[in-house]
N, CA, C and O atoms as CSV, one atom per row, in Angstrom:
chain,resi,resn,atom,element,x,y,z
A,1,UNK,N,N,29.012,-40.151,-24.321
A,1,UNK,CA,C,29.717,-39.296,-23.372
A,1,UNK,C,C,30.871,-38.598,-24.087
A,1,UNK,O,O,31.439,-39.058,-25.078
A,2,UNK,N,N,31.212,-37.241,-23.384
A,2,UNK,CA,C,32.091,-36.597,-24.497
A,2,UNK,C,C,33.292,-36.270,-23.124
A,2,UNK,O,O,33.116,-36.372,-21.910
A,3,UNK,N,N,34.152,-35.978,-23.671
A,3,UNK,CA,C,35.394,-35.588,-23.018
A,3,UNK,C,C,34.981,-34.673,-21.841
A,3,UNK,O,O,35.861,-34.683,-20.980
A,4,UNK,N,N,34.184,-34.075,-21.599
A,4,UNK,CA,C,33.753,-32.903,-20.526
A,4,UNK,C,C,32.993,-33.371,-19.772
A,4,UNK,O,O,32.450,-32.668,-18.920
A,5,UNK,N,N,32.698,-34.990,-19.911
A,5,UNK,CA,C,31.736,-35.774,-18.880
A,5,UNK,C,C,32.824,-36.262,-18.223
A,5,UNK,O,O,32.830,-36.224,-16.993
A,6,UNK,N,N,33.841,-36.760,-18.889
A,6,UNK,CA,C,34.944,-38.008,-17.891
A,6,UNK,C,C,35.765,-36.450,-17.036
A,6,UNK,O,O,36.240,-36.478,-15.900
A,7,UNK,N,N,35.739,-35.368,-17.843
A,7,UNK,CA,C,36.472,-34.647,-16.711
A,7,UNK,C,C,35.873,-34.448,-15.923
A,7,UNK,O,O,36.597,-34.430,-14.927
A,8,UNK,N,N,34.415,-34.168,-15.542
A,8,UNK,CA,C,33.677,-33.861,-14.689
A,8,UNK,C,C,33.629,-34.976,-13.419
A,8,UNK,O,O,33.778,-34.728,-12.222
A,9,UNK,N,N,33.369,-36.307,-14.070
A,9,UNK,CA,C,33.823,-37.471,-13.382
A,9,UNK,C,C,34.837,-37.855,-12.475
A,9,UNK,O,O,34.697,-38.331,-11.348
A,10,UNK,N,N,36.258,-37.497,-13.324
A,10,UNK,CA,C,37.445,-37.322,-12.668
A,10,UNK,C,C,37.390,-36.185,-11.442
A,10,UNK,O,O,37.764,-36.592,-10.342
A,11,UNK,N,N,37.145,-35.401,-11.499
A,11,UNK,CA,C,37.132,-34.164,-10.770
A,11,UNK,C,C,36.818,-34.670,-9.345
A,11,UNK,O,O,37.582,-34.824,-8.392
A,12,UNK,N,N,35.056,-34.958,-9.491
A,12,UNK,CA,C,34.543,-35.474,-8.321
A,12,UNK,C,C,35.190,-36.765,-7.789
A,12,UNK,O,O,35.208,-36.923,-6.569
A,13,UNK,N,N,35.667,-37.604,-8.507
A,13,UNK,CA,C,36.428,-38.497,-8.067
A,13,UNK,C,C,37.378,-38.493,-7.454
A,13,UNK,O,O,37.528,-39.319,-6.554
A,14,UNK,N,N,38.677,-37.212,-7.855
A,14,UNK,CA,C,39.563,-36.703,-7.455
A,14,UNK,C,C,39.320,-36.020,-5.696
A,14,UNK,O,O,40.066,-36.057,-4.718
A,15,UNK,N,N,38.089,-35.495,-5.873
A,15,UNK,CA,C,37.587,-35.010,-4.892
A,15,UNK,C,C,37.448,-35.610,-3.383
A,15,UNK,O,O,38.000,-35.318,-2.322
A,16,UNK,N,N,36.164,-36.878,-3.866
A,16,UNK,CA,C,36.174,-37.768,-2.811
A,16,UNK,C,C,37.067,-38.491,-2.413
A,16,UNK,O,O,37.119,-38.772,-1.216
A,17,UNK,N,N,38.096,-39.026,-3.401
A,17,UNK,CA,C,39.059,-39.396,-2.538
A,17,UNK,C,C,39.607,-38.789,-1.749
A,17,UNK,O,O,39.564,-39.165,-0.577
A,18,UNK,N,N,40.358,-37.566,-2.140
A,18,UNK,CA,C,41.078,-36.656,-0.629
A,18,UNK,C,C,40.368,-36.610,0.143
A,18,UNK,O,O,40.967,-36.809,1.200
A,19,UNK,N,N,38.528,-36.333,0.442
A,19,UNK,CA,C,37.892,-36.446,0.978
A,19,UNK,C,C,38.350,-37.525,2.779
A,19,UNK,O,O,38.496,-37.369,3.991
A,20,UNK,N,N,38.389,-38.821,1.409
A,20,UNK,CA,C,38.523,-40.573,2.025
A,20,UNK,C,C,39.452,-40.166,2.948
A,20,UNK,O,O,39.331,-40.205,4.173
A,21,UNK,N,N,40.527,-39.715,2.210
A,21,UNK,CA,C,41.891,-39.725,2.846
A,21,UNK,C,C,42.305,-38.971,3.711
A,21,UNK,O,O,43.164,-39.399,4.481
A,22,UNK,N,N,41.850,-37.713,3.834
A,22,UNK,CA,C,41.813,-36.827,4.850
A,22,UNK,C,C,40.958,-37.232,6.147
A,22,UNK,O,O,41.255,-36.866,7.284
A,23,UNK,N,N,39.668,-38.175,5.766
A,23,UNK,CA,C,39.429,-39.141,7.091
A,23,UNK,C,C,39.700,-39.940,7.586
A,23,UNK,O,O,39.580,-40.337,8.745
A,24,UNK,N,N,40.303,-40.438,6.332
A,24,UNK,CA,C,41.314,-42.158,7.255
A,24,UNK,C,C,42.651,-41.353,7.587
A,24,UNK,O,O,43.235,-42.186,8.281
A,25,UNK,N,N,43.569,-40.145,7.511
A,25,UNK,CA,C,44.757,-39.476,8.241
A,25,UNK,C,C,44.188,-39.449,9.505
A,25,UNK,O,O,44.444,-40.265,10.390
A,26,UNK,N,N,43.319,-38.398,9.609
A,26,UNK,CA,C,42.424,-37.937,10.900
A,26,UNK,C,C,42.214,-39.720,11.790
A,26,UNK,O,O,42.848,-40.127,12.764
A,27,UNK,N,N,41.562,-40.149,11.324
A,27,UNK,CA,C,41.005,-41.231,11.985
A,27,UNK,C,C,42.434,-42.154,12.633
A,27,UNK,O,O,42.393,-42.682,13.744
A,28,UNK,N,N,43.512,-42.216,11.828
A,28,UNK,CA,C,44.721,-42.868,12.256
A,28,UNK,C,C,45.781,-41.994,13.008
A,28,UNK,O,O,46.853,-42.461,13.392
A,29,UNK,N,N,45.396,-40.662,13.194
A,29,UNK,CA,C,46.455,-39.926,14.219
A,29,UNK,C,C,45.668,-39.650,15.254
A,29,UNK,O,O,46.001,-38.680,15.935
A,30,UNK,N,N,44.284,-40.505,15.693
A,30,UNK,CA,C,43.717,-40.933,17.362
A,30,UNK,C,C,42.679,-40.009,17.526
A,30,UNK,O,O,42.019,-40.053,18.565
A,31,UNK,N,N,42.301,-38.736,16.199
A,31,UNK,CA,C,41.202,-38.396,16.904
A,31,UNK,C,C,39.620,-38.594,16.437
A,31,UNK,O,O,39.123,-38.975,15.377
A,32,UNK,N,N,39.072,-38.178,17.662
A,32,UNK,CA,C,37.529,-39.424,18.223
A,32,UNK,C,C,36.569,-38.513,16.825
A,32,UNK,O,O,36.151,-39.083,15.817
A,33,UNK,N,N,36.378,-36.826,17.168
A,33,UNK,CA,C,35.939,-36.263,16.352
A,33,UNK,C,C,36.318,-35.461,15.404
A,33,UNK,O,O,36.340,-34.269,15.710
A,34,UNK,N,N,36.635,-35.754,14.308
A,34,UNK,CA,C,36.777,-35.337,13.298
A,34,UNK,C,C,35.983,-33.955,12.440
A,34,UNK,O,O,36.376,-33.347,11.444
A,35,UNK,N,N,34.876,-33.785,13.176
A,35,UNK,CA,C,34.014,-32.447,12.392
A,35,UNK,C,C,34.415,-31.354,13.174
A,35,UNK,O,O,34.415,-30.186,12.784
A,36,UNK,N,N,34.967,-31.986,14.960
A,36,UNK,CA,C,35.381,-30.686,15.527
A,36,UNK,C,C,35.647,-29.242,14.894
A,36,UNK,O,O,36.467,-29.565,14.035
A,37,UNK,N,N,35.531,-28.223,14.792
A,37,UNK,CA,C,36.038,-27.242,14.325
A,37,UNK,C,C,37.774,-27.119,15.759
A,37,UNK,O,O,38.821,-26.560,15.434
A,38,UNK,N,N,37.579,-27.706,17.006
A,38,UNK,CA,C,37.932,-27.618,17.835
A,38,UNK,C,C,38.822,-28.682,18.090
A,38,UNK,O,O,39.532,-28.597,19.091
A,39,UNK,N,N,38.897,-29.567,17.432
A,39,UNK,CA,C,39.908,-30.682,17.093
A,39,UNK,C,C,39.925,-31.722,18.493
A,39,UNK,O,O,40.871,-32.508,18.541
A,40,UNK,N,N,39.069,-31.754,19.460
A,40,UNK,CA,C,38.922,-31.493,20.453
A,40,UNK,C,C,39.279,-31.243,21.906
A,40,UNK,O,O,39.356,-31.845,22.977
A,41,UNK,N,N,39.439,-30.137,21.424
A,41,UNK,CA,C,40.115,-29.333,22.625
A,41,UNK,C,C,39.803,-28.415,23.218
A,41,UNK,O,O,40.511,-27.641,23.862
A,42,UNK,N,N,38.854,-28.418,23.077
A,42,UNK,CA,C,37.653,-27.291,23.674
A,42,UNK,C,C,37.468,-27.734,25.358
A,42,UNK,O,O,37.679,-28.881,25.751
A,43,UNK,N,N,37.078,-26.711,26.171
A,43,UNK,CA,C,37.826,-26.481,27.493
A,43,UNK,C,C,36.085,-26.743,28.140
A,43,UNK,O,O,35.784,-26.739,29.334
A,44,UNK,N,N,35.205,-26.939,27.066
A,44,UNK,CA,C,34.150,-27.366,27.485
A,44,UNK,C,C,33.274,-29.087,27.864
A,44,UNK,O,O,32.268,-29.470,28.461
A,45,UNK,N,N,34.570,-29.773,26.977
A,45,UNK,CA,C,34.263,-31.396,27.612
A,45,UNK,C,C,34.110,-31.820,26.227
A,45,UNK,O,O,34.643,-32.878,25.893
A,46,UNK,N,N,33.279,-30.954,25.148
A,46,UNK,CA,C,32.685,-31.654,24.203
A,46,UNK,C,C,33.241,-30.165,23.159
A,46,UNK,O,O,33.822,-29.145,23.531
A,47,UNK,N,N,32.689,-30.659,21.502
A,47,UNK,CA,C,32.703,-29.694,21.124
A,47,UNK,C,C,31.348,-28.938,20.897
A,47,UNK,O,O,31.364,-28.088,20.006
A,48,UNK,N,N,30.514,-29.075,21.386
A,48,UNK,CA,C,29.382,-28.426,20.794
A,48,UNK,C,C,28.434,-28.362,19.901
A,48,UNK,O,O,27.293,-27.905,19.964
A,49,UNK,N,N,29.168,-28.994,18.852
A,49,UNK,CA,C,28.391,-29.015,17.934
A,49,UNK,C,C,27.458,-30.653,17.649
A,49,UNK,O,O,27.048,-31.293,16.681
A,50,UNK,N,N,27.466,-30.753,18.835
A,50,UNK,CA,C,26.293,-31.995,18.680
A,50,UNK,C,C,27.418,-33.439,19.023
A,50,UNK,O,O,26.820,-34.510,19.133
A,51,UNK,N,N,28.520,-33.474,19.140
A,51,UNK,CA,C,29.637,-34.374,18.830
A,51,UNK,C,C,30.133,-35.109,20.108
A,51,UNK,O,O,31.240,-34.882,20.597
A,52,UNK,N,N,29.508,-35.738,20.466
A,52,UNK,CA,C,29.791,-36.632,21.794
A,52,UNK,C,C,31.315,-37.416,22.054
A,52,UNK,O,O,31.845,-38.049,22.968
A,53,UNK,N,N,31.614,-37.036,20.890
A,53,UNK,CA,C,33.389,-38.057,20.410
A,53,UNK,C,C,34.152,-37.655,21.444
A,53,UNK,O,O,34.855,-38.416,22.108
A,54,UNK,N,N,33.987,-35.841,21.708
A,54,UNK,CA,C,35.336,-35.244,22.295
A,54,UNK,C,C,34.664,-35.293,23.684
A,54,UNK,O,O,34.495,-34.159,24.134
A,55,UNK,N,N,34.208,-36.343,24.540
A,55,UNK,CA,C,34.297,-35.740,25.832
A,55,UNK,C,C,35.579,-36.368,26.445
A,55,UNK,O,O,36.115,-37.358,25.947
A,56,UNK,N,N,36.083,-35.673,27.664
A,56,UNK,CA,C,37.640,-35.914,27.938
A,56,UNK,C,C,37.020,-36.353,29.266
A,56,UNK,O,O,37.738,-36.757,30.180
């Protein structure tokens, strides 16, 4: 392995973590769906996109 593999490595690594972490924030400030584009607050019950999390 050469130096341009571990950066490549790092990168994606770097990646998924914020990934992690941006779902465990989300997940610990109470909300149900997270893919919402609509955070859910959509005036329709749900968001639409298939996501049963946001019904109110």
């Amino acid at each position: 392995m050469n130096w341009v593999d571990f950066v490549i490595i790092a990168l994606v690594a770097v990646i998924a973590g914020l990934a992690i972490f941006a779902i465990h924030k989300s997940k610990k400030s109470g909300k149900k769906c997270i893919g919402c584009p609509d955070s859910c607050a959509c005036s329709a019950g749900n968001c639409g996109g298939g996501c049963t999390g946001c019904k109110k």
